[in-house]
C-alpha positions in Angstrom: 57.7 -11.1 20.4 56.6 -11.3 24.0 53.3 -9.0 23.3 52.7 -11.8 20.0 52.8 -14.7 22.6 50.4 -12.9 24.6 48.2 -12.1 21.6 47.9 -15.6 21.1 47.5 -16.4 24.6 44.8 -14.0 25.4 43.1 -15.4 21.9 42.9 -19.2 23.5 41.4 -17.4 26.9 39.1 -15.5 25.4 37.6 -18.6 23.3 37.5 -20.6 26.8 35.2 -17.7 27.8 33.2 -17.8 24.3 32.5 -21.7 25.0 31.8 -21.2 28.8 29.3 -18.7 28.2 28.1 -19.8 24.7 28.4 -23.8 24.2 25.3 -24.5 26.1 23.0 -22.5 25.1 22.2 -24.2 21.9 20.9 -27.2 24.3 19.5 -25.2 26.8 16.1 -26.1 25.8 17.0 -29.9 25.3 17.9 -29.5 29.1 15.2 -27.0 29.9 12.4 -29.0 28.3 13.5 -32.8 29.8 14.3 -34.2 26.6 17.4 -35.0 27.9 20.1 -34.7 30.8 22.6 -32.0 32.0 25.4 -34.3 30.6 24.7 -35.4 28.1 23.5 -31.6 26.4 26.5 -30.9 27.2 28.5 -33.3 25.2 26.0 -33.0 22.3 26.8 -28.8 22.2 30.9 -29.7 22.4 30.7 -31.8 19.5 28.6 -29.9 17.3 29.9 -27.2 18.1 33.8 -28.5 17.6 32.1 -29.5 14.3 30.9 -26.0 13.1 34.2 -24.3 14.3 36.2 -26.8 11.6 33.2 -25.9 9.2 34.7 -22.6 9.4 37.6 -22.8 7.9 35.8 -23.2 4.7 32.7 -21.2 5.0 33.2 -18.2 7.4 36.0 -15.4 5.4 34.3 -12.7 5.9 33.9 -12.6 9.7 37.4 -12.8 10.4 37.8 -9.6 7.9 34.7 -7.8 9.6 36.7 -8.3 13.2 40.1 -7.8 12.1 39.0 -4.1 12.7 39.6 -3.0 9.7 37.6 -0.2 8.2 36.6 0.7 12.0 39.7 2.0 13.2 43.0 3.3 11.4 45.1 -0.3 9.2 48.0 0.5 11.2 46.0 -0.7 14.4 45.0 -3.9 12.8 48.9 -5.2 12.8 49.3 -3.5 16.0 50.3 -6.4 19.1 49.4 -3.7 21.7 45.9 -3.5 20.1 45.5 -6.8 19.5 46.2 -7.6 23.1 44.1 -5.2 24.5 41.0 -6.3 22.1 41.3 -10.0 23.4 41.4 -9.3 26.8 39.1 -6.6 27.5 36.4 -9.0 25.1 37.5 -12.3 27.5 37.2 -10.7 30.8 33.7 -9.2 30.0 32.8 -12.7 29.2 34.3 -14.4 32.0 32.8 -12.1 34.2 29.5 -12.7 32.8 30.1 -16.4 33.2 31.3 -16.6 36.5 27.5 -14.7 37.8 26.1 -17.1 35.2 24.5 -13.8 32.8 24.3 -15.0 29.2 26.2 -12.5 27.1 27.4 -12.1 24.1 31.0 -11.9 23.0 30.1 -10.4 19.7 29.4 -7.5 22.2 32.2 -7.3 24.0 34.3 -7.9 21.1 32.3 -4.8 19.3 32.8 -2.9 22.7 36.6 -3.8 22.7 37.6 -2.7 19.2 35.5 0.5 20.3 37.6 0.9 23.7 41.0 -0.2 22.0 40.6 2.1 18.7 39.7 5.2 21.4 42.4 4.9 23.1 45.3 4.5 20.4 43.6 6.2 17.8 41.1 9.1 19.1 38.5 8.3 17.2 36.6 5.4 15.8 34.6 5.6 12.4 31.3 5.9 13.5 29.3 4.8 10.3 31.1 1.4 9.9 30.0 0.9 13.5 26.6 1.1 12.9 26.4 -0.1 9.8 28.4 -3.4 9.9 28.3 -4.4 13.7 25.4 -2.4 15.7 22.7 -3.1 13.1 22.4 -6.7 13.4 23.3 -7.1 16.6 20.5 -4.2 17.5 18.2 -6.3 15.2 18.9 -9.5 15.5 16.9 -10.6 19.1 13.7 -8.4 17.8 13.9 -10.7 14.7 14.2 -14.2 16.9 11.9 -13.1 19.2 8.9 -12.2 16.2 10.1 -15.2 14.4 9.5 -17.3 17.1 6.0 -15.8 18.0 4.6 -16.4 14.9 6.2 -19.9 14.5 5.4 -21.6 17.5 1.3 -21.4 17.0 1.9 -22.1 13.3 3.3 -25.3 14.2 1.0 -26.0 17.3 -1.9 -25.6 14.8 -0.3 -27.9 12.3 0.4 -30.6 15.3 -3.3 -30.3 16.2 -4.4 -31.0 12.6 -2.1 -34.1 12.4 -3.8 -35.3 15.4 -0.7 -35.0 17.8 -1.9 -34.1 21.6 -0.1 -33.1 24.4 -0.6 -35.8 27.3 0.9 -35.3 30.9 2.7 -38.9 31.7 4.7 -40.2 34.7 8.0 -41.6 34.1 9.1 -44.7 35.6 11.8 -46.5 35.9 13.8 -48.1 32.6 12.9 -44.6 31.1 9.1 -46.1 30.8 6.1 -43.7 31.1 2.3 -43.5 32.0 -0.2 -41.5 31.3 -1.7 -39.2 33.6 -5.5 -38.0 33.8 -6.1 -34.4 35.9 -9.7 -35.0 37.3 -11.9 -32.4 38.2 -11.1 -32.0 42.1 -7.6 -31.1 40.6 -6.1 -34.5 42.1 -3.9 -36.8 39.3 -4.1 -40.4 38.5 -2.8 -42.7 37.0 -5.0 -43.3 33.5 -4.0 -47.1 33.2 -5.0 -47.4 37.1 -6.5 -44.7 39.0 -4.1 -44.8 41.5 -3.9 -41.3 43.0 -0.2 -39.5 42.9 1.6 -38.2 45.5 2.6 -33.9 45.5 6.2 -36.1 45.0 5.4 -37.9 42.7 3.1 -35.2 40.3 6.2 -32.7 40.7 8.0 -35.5 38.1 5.5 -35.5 36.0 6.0 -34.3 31.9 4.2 -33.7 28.9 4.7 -35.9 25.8 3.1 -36.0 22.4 0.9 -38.7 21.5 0.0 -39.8 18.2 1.5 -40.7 15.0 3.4 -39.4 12.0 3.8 -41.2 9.0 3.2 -44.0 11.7 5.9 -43.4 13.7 5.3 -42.4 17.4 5.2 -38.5 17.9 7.2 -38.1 20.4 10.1 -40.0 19.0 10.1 -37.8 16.0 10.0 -34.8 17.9 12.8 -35.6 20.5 15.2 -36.9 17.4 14.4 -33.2 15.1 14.9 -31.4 18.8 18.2 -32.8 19.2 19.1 -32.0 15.4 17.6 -28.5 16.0 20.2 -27.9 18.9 23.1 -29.4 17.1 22.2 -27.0 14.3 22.2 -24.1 16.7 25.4 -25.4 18.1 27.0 -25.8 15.0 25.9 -22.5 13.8 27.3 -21.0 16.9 30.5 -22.7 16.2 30.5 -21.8 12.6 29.8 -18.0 13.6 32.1 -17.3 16.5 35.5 -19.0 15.6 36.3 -16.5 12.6 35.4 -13.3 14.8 37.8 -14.8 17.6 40.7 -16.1 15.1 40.5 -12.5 13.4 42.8 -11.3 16.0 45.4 -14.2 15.7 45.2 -14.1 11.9 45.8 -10.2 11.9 48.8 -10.6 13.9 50.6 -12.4 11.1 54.3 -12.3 12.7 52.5 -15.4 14.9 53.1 -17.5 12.0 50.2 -19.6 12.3 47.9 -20.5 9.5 44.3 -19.6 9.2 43.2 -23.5 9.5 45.3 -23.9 12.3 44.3 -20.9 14.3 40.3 -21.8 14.0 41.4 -25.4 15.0 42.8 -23.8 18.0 39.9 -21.7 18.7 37.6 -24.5 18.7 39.5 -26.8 21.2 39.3 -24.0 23.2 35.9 -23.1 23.1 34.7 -27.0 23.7 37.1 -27.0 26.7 35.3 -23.7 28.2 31.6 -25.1 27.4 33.0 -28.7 29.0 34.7 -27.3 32.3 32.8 -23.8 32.7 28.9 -23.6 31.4 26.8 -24.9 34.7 25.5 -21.5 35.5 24.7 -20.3 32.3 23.3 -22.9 31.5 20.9 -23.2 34.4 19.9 -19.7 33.7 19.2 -20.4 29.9 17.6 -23.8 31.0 15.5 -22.9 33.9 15.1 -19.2 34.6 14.1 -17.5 31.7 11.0 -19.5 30.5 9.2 -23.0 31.2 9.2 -24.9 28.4 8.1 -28.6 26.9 9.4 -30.8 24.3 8.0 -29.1 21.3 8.2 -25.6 22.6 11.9 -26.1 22.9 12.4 -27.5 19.7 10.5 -24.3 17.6 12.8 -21.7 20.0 16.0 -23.5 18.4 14.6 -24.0 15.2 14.3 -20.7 14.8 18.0 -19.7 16.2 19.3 -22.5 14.3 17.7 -20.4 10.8 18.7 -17.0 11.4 22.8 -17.7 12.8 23.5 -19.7 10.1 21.7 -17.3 7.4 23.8 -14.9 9.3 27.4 -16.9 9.0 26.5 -17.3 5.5 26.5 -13.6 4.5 28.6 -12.4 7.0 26.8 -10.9 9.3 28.1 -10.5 12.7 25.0 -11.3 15.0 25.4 -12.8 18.4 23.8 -16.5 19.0 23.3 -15.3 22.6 21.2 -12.3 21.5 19.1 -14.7 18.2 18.7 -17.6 21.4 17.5 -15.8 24.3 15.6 -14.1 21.9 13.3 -17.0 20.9 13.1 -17.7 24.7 11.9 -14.5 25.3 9.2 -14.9 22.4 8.2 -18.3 23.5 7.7 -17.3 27.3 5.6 -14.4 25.8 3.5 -16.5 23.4 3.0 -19.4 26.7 2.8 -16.6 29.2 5.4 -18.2 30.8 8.3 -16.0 30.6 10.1 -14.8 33.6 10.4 -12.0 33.3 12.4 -10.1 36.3 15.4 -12.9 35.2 14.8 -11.1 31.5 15.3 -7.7 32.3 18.6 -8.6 34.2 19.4 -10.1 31.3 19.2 -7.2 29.4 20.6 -4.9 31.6 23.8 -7.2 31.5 24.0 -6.5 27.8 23.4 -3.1 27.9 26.5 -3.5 30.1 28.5 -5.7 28.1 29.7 -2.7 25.6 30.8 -0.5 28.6 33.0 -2.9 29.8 34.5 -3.9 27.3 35.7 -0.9 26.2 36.9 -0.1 29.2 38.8 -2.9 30.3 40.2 -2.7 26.2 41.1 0.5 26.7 42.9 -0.2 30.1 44.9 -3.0 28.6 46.0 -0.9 26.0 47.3 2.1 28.1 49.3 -0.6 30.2 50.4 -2.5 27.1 52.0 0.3 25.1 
């Protein structure tokens, strides 16, 4: 009974971790771009994404089959509390890790990595074709397909902009939330276009671009900031909708718990919001700030485009990570802008080659001290 309390304990820890690492980065570019403040991104990805982890319930069955571990290692595992245990922890102290030096990760991966490390360790042996069918494929796939999406997208839609008659204008904001457009001149100095009053270095460094023209007469830019912040919540709710099952799979195979499906995805949910809430500043700033430069509508294609493929994913069951499909378009849009930075990528990726590693062996360490 003890090692079913800690089950269900490590279960609630490890979703902290998932919403730490994960809740933000479906508003990273509302952040990143200006659209909107630190705060408030924040509150918008715990809602929507408390709202796609009750969505869940409902929509998400064959995730929480695909992580139970079945099919992957021997069905006696699956109902095993030792395994069960060691799963959960090794997958929420990779990601806690990864929070704490503020690497965005994926706890797909280290999930993936922990059933590897637990099923060595109690069974011997793993089956290998299952692996790479059902879990490495898409998650090998899955930020190659963001990151073409999202080079292909993003001059589609800056062509269609241009044809609408949308252009980009550089604008200093003022106070009330106000703003005023700025004209570059030749000599490289800035001005104000209503005024010709030169800006300050200070002052130019607060400078933003904004859209302006209309659509279906409506003013550009308010168009584009609401469908940004609908783009996010999607990506947030997808996230939501596409991480509780994997994380409940371990509660819900440890039936003795006696706790019902709904009630363990609930769970998982107030969890993950309290993690993004309480934990996500350096992730964030890393998803926000170091990976690319972005503006308004640049932002909005990268999450349109994660948004798309995770919930396409949830709907068919596919376990890809939302870290992997976001950073992803970010890496597509910094190449596309030329913008990327890309030292921060690389240390990005080596922290997901790493994720697996370590997983599996601090799974497989839990296990050996569990049993």
């Amino acid at each position: 009974m003890i090692l079913l309390i800690a089950v269900g304990a490590c279960v609630l820890f490890l979703a902290y971790a998932n919403g730490a690492n994960d809740n933000f980065k479906g508003v990273a570019t509302l952040f990143g771009s200006g659209t909107t403040d630190y705060r408030k991104a924040l509150w918008w990805a715990m809602l929507t994404t408390l709202a796609g982890s009750c969505a869940a319930i409902a929509l998400s069955g064959e995730l929480v089959k695909a992580f139970s571990g079945k099919g992957l290692v021997p069905d006696v595992l699956t109902q095993d509390p030792s395994f069960l245990l060691a799963v959960g922890l090794g997958a929420a102290l990779t990601v806690m890790l990864a929070t704490v030096v503020g690497f965005p990760i994926s706890t797909t991966h280290a999930l993936t990595g922990s059933l590897i490390g637990a099923g060595l360790a109690a069974a011997g042996s793993i089956n290998a074709g299952k692996l790479g069918q059902s879990f490495f494929l898409p998650l090998a796939v899955s930020p190659f397909v963001s990151l073409a999406v999202t080079s292909g997208f993003y001059p589609l839609l800056r062509w269609v902009r241009l044809r609408l008659g949308v252009e980009r204008q550089m604008c200093l904001c003022v106070d009330g939330g106000a703003t005023e457009p700025v004209r570059l001149r030749a000599d490289g100095t800035a001005v104000l276009a209503s005024s010709g009053v030169v800006l300050s270095v200070g002052q130019l460094q607060t400078c933003t671009q904004r859209y302006h023209g209309r659509l279906i007469g409506i003013d550009a830019q308010w168009v584009l900031d609401r469908l940004h912040y609908l783009s996010a919540g999607a990506v947030s709710f997808a996230r939501g909708l596409n991480d509780t099952p994997k994380i409940t799979a371990l509660v819900v195979a440890a039936k003795a718990l006696g706790i019902s499906l709904t009630g363990s995805l609930l769970g998982v949910g107030v969890a993950m919001a309290a993690g993004g809430l309480i934990s996500a500043r350096r992730v964030a700033m890393t998803m926000s700030q170091r990976i690319t430069t972005m503006n308004h509508g640049q932002g909005f294609t990268a999450n349109l485009v994660t948004a798309f493929l995770v919930l396409f994913a949830s709907r068919w069951g596919l376990p890809v990570s939302t870290t992997h499909v976001s950073c992803g378009s970010l890496f597509g849009l910094g190449a596309v802008t030329r913008q990327g930075r890309w030292s921060m990528i690389r240390t990005i990726l080596l922290a997901w080659v790493a994720t697996l590693p370590c997983a599996a062996v601090f799974a497989a360490g839990v296990y050996w001290i569990a049993r």
